[in-house]
N, CA and C atoms as an extended XYZ file, in Angstrom:
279
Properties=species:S:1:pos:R:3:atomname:S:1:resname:S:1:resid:I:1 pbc="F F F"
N        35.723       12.389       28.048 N   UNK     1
C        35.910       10.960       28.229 CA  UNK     1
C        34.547       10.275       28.179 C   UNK     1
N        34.464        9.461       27.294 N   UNK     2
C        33.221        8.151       26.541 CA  UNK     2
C        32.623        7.604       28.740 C   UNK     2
N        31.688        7.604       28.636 N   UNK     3
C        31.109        6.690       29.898 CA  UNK     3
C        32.068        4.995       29.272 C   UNK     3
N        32.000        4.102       30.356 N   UNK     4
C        32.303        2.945       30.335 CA  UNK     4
C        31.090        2.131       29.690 C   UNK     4
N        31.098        1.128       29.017 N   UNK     5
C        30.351       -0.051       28.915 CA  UNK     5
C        29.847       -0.841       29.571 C   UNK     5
N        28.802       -0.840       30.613 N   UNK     6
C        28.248       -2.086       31.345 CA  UNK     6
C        28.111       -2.992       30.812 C   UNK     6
N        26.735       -2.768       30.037 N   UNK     7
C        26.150       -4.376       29.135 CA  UNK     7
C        26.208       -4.060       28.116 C   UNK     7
N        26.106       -5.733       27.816 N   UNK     8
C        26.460       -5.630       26.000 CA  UNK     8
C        24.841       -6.718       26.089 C   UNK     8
N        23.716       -6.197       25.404 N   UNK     9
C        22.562       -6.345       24.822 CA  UNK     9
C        22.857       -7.523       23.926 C   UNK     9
N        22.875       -9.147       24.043 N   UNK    10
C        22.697       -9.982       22.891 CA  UNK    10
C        21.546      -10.499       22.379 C   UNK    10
N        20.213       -9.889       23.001 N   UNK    11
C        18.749      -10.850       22.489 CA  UNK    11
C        18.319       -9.017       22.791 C   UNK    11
N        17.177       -9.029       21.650 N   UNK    12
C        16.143       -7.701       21.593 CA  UNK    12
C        15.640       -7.718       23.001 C   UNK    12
N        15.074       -8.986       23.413 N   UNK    13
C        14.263       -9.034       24.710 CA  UNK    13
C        15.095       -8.514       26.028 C   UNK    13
N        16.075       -8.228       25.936 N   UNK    14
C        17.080       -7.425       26.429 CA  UNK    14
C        16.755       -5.877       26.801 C   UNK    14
N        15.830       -5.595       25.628 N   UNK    15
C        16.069       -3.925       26.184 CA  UNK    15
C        15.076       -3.698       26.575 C   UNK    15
N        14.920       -2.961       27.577 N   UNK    16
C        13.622       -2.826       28.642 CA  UNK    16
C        12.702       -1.476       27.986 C   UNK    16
N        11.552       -1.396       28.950 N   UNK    17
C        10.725       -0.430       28.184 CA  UNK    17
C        10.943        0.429       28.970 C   UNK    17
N        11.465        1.932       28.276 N   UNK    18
C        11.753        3.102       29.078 CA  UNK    18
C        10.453        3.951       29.484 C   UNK    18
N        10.304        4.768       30.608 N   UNK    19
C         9.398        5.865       31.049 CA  UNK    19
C         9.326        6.646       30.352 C   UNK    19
N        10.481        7.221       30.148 N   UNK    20
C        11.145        8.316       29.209 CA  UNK    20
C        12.581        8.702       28.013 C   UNK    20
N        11.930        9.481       27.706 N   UNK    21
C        13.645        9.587       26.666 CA  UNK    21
C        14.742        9.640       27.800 C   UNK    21
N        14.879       10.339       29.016 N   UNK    22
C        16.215       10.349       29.980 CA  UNK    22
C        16.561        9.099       30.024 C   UNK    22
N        15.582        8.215       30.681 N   UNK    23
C        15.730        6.899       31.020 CA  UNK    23
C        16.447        6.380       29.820 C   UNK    23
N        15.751        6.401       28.784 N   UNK    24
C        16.885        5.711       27.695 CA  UNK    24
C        17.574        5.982       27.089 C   UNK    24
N        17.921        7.451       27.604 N   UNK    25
C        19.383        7.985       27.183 CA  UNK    25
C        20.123        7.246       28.290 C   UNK    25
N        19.744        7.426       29.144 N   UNK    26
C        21.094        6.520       30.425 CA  UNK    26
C        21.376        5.085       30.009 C   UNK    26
N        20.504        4.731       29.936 N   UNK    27
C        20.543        3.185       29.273 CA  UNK    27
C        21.402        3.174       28.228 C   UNK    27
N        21.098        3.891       27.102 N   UNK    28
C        22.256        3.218       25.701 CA  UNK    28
C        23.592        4.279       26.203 C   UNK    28
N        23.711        5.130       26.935 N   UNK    29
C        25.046        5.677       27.339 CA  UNK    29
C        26.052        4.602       28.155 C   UNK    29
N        25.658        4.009       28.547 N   UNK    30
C        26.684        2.472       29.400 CA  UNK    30
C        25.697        1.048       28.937 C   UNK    30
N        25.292        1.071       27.651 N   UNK    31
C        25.203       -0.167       27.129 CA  UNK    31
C        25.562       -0.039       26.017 C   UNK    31
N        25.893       -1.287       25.005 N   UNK    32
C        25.691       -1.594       23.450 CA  UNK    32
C        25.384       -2.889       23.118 C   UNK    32
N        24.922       -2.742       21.740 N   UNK    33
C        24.253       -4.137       20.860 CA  UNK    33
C        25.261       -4.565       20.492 C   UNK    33
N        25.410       -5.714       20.856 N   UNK    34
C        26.370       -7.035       20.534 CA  UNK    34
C        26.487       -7.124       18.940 C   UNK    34
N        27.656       -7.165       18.416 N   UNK    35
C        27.518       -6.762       17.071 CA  UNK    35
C        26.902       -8.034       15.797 C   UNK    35
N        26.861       -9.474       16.687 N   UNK    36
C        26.126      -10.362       15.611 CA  UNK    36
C        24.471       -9.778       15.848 C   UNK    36
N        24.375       -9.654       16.557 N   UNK    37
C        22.604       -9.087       17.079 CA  UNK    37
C        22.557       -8.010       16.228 C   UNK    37
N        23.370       -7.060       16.434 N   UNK    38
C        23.149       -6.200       15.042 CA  UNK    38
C        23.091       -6.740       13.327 C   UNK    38
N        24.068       -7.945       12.931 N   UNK    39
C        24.381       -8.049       11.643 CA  UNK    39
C        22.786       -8.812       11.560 C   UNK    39
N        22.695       -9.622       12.361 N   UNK    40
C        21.274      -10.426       12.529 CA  UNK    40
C        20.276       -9.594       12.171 C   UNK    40
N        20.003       -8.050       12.723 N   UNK    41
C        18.905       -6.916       12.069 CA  UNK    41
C        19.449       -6.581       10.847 C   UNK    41
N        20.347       -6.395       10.644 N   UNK    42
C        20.834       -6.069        9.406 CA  UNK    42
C        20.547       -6.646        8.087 C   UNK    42
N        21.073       -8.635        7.984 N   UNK    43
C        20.743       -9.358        7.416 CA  UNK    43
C        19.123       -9.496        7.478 C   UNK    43
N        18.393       -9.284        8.438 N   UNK    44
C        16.977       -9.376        7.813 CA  UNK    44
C        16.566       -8.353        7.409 C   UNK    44
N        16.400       -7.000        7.229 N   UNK    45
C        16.430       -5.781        6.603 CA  UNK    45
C        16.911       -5.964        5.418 C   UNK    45
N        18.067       -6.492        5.064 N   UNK    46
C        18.319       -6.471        3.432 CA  UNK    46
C        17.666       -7.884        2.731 C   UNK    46
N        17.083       -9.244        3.575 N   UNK    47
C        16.269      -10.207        3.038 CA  UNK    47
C        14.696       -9.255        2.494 C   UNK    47
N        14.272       -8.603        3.695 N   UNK    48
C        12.936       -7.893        3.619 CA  UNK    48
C        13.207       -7.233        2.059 C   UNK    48
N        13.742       -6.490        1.846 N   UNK    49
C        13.775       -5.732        0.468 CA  UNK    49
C        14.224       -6.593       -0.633 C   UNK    49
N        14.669       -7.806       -0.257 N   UNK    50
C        14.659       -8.533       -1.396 CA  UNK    50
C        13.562       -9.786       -1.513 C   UNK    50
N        12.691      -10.105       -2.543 N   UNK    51
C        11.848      -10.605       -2.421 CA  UNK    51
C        11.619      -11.453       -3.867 C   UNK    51
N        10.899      -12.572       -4.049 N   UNK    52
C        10.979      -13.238       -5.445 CA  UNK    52
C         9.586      -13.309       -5.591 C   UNK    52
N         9.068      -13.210       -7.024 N   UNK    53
C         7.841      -13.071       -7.513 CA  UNK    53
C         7.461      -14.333       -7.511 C   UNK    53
N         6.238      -15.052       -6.953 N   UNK    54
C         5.879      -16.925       -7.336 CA  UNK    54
C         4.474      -16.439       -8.080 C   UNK    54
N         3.904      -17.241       -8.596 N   UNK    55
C         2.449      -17.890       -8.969 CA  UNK    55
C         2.100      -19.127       -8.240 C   UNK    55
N         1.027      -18.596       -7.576 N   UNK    56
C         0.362      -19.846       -6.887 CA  UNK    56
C        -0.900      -19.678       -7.469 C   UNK    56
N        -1.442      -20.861       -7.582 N   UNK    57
C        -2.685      -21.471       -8.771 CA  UNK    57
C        -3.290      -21.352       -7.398 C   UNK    57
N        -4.700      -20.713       -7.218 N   UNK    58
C        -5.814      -21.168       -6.053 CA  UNK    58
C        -7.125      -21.055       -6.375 C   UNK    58
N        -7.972      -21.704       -5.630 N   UNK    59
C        -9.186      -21.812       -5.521 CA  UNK    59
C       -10.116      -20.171       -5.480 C   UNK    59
N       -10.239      -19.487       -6.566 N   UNK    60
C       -11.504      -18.105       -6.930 CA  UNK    60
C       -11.759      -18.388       -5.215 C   UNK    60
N       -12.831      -19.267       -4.803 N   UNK    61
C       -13.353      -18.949       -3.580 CA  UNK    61
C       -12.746      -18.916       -1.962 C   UNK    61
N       -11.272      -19.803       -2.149 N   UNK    62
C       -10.587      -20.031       -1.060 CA  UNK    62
C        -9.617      -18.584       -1.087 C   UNK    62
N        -9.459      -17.816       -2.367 N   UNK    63
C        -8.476      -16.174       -2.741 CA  UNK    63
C        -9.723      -15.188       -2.019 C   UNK    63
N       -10.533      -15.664       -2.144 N   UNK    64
C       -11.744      -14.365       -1.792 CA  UNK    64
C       -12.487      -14.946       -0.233 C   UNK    64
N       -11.926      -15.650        0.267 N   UNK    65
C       -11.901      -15.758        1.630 CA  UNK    65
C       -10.480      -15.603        2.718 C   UNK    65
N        -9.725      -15.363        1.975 N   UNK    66
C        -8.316      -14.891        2.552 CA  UNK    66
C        -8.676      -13.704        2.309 C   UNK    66
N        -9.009      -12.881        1.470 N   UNK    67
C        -9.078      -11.451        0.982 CA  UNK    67
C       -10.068      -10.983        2.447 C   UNK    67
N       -11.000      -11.782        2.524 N   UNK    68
C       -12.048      -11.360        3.598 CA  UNK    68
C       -11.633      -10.784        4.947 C   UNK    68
N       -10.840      -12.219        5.242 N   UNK    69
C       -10.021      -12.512        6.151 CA  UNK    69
C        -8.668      -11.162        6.626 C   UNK    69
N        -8.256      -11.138        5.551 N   UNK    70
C        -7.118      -10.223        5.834 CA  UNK    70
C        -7.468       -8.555        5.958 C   UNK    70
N        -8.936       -8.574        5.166 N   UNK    71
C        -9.509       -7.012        5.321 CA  UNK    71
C        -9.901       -6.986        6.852 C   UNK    71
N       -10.856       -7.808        7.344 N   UNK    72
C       -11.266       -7.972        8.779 CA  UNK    72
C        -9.945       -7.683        9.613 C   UNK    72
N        -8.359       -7.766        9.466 N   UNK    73
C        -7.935       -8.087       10.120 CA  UNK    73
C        -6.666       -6.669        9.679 C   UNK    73
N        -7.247       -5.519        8.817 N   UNK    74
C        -6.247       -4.489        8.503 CA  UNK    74
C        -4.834       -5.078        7.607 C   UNK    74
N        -4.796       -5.947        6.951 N   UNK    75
C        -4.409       -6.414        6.591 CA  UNK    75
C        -4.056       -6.565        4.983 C   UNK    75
N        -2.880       -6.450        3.755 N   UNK    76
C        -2.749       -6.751        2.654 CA  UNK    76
C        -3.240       -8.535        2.802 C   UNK    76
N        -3.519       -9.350        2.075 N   UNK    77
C        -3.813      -10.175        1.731 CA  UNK    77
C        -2.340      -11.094        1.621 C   UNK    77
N        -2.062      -10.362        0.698 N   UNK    78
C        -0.390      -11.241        0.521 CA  UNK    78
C         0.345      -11.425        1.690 C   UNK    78
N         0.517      -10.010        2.493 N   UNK    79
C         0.946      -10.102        3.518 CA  UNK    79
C         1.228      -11.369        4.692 C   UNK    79
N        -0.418      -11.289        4.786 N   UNK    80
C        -0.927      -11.635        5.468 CA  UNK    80
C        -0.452      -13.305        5.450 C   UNK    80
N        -0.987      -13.826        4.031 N   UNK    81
C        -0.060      -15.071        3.329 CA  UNK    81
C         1.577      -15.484        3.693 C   UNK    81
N         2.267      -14.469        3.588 N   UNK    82
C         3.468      -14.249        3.862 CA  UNK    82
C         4.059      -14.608        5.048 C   UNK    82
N         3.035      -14.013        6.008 N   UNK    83
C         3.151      -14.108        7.518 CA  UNK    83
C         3.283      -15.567        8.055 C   UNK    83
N         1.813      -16.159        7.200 N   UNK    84
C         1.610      -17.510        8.106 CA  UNK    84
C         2.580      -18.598        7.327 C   UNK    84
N         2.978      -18.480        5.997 N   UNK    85
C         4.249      -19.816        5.766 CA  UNK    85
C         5.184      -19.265        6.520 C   UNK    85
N         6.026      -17.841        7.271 N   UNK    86
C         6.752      -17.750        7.773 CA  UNK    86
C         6.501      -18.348        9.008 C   UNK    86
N         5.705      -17.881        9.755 N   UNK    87
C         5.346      -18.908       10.841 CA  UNK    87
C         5.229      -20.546       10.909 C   UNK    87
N         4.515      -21.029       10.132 N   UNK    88
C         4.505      -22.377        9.446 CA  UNK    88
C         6.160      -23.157        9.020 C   UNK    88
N         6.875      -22.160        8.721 N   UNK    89
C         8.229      -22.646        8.559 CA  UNK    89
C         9.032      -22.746       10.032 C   UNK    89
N         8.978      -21.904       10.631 N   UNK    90
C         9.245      -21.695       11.732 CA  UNK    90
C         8.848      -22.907       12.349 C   UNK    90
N         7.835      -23.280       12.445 N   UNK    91
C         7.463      -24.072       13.295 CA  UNK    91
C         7.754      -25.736       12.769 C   UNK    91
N         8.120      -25.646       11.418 N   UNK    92
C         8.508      -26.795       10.566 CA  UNK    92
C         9.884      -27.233       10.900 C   UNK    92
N        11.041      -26.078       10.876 N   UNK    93
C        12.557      -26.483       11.378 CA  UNK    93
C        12.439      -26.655       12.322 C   UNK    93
C-alpha cells in the first residue's frame, strides 16, 4: 500500500533543502508536484531547445566589450545576451 499524499508542491520555492538523500526520500514519499507546475517545467524545457536564429547589426567595439565582459564572468557571450533581454523583458511586462 502507496504512503498517503500530504502536500501537493505548487511553486519550486516549495521544496526545501534536504541534509540528505533519507530526508528527501521521506519528503517526495508523502508529497507531489502539482501537475501545472510540472507542465510549466515542461513547457520551458521544450521552449529552451527550440530557438530562432536573428542578426543583430553591432558596434566591432561595443561586440568586443560584451565578449570581455562575458569571459570575466565564465560566460558564452550570446548567452550571456540572452540572459539580460530575458530579464529586461521580464521586467518590461
Amino acid at each position: 500500500m502507496e504512503p498517503a499524499i500530504d502536500r501537493v508542491i505548487a511553486t519550486w520555492s516549495e521544496v526545501p533543502r534536504f541534509d540528505d538523500e533519507v530526508a528527501e526520500a521521506q519528503f517526495w514519499t508523502r508529497t507531489r508536484i502539482d501537475s501545472r507546475l510540472m507542465n510549466t517545467a515542461i513547457l520551458k524545457t521544450v521552449e529552451n531547445r527550440e530557438s530562432t536564429t536573428v542578426t543583430l547589426r553591432m558596434d566591432p567595439r561595443m561586440l568586443a566589450r560584451l565578449k570581455r565582459l562575458a569571459r570575466s564572468r565564465y560566460l558564452n557571450y550570446q548567452s550571456m545576451i540572452k540572459q539580460w533581454l530575458s530579464e529586461r523583458l521580464e521586467k518590461e511586462l
